[in-house]
mmCIF file of the C-alpha atoms, coordinates in Angstrom:
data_MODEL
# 
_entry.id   MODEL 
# 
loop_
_atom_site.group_PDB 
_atom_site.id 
_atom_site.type_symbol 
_atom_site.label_atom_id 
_atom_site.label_alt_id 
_atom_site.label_comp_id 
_atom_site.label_asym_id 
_atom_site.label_entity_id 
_atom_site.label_seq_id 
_atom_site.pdbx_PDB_ins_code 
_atom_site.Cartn_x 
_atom_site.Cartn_y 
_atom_site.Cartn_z 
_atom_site.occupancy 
_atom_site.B_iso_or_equiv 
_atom_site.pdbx_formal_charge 
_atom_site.auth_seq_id 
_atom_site.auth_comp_id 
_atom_site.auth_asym_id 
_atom_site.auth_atom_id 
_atom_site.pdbx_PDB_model_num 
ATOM 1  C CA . UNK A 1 1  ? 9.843   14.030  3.726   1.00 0.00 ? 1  UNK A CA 1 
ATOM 2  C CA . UNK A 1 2  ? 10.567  10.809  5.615   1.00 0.00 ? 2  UNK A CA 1 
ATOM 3  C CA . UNK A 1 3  ? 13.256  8.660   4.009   1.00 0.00 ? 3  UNK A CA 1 
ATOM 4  C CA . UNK A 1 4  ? 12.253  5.464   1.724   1.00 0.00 ? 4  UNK A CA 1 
ATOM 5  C CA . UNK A 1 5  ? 13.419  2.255   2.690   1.00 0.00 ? 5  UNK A CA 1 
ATOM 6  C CA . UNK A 1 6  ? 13.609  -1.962  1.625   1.00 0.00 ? 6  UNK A CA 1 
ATOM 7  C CA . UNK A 1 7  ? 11.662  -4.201  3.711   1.00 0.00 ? 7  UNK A CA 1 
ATOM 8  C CA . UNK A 1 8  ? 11.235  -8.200  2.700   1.00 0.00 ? 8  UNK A CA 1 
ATOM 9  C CA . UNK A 1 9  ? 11.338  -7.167  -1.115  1.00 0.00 ? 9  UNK A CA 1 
ATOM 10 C CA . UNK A 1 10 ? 9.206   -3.822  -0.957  1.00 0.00 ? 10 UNK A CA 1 
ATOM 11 C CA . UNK A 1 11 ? 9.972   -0.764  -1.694  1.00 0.00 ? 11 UNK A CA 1 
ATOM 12 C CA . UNK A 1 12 ? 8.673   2.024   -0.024  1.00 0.00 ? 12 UNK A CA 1 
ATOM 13 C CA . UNK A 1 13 ? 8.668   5.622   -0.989  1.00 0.00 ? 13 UNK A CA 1 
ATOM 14 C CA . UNK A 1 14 ? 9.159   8.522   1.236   1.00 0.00 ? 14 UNK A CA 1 
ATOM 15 C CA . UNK A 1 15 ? 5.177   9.309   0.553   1.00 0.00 ? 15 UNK A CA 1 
ATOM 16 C CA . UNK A 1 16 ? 4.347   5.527   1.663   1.00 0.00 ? 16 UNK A CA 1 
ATOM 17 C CA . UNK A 1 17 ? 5.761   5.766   4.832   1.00 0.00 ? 17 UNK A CA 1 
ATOM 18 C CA . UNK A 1 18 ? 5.036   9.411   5.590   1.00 0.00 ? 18 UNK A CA 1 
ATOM 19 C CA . UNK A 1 19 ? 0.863   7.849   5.199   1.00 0.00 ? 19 UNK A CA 1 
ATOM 20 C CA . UNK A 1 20 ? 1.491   5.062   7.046   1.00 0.00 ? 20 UNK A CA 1 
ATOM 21 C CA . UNK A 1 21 ? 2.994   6.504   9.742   1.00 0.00 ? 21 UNK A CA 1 
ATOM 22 C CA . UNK A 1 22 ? -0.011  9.061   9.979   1.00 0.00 ? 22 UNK A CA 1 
ATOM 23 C CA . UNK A 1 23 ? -2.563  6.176   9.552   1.00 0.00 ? 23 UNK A CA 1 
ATOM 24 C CA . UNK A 1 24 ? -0.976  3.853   12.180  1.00 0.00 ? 24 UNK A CA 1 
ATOM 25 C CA . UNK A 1 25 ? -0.230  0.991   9.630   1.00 0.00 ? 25 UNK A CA 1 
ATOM 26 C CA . UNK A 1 26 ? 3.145   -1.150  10.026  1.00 0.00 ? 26 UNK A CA 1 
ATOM 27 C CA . UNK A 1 27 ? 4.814   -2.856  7.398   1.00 0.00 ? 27 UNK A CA 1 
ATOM 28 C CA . UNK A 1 28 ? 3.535   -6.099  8.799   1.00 0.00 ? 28 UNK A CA 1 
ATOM 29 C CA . UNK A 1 29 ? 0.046   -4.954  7.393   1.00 0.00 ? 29 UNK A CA 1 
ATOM 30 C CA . UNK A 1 30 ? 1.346   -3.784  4.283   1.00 0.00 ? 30 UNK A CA 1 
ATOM 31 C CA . UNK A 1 31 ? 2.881   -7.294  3.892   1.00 0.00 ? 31 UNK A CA 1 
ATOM 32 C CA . UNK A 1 32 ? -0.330  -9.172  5.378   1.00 0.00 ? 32 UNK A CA 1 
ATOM 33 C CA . UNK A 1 33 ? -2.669  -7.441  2.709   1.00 0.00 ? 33 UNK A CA 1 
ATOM 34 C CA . UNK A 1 34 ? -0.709  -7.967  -0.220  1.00 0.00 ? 34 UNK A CA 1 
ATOM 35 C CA . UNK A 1 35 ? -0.050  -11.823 0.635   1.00 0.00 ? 35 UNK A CA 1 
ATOM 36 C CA . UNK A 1 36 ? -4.153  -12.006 1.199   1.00 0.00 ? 36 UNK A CA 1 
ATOM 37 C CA . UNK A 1 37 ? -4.758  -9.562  -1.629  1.00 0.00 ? 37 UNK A CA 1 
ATOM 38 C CA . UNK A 1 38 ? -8.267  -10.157 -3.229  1.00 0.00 ? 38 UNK A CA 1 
ATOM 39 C CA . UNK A 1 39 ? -9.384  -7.230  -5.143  1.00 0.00 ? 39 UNK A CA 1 
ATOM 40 C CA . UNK A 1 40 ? -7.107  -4.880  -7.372  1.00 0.00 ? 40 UNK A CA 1 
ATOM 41 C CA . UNK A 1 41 ? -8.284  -2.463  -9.327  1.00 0.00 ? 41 UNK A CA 1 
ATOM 42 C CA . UNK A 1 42 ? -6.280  0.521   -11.425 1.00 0.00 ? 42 UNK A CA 1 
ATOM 43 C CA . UNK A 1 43 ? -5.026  3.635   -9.284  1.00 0.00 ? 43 UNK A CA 1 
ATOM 44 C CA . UNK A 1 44 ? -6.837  6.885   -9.991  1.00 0.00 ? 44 UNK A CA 1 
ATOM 45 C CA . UNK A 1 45 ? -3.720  8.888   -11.371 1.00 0.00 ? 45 UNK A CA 1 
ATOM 46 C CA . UNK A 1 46 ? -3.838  10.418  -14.582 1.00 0.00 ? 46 UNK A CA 1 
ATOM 47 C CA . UNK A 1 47 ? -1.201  7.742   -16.468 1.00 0.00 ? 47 UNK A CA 1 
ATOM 48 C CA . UNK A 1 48 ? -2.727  4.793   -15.328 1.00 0.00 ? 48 UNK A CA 1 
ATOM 49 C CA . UNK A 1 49 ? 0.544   3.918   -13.863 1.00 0.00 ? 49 UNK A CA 1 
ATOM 50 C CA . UNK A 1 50 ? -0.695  2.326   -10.154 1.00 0.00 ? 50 UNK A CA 1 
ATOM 51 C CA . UNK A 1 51 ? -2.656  0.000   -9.038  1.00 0.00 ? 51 UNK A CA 1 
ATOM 52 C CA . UNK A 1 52 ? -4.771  -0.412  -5.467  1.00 0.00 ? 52 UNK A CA 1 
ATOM 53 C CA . UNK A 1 53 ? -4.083  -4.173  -4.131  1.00 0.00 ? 53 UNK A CA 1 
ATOM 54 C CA . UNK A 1 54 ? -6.577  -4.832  -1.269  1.00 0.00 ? 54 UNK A CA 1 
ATOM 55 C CA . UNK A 1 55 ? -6.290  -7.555  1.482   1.00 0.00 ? 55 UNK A CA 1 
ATOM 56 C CA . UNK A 1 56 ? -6.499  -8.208  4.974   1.00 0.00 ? 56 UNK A CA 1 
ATOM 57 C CA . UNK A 1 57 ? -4.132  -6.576  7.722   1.00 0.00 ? 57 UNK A CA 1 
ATOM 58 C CA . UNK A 1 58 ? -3.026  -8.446  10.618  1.00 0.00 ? 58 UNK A CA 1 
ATOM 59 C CA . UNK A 1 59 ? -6.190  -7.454  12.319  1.00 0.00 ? 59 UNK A CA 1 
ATOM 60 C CA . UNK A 1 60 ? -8.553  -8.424  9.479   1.00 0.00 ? 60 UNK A CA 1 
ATOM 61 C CA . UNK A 1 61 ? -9.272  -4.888  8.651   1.00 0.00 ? 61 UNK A CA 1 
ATOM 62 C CA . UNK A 1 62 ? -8.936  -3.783  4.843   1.00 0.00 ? 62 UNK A CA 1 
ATOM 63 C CA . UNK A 1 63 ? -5.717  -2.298  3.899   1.00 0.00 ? 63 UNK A CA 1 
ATOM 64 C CA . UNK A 1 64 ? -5.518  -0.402  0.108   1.00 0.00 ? 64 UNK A CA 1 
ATOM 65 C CA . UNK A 1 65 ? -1.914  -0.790  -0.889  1.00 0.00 ? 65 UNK A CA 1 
ATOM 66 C CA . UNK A 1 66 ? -0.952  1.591   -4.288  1.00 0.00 ? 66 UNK A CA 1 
ATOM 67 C CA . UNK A 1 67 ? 2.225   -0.209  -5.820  1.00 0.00 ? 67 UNK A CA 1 
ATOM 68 C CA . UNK A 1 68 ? 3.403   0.771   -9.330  1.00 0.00 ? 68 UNK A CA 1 
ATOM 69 C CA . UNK A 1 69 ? 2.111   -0.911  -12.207 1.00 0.00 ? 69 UNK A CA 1 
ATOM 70 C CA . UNK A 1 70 ? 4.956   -2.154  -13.684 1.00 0.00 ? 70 UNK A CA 1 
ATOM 71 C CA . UNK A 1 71 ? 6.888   -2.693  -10.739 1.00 0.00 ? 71 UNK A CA 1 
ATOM 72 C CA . UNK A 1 72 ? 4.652   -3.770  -8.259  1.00 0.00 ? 72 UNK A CA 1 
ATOM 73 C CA . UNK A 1 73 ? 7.307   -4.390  -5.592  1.00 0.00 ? 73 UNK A CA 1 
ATOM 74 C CA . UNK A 1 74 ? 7.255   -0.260  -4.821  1.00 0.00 ? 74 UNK A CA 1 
ATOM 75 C CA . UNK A 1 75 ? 4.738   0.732   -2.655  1.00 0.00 ? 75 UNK A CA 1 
ATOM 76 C CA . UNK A 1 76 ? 3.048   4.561   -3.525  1.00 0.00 ? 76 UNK A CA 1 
ATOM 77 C CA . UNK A 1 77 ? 1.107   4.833   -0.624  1.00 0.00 ? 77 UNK A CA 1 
ATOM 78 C CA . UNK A 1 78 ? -1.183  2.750   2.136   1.00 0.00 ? 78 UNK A CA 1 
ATOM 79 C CA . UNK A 1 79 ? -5.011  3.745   3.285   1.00 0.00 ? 79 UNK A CA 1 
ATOM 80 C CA . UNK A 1 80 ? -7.351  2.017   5.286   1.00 0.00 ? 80 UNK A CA 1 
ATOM 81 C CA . UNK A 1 81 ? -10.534 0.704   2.818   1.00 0.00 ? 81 UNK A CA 1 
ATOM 82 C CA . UNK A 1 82 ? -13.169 2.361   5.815   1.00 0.00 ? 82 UNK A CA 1 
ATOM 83 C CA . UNK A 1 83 ? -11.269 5.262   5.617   1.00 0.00 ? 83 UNK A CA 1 
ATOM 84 C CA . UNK A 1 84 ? -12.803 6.174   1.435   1.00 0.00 ? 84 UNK A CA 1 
ATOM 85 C CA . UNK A 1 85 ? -16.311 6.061   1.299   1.00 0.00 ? 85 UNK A CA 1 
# 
């Protein structure tokens, strides 16, 4: 499991950064979409404990950012919108 790590505030899990390295998105996008976040809906686990923030990347494609609920500062895990259908 990659190691979790700070970045300008965030907090991102092991599982975050494990995704984003396989989806080829940088912390710059993670930051990007949440400042331009325009849609958030709740997370699809069972406790209702996550929500999806979506927003532009740095090059305007939609980025899905899970955070925690109550602590919206970690970051669960990063997908490209395009990439659900």
């Amino acid at each position: 499991m990659r190691q979790a790590f700070t970045r300008a505030g965030l907090y991102y899990t092991g599982h975050a950064v494990e995704q984003m390295e396989r989806r080829g998105i940088i912390t710059d996008d993670v930051e990007a979409a949440l400042e331009s976040c325009d849609t958030t809906y709740p997370g699809t686990d069972r406790r209702r404990e996550n929500l999806v923030k979506v927003g532009d990347a740095l090059d305007d494609r939609r980025l899905c950012v899970v955070v925690k609920r109550e602590r919206p500062f970690i970051v669960v895990t990063t997908y490209w919108a395009e990439d659900v259908s």
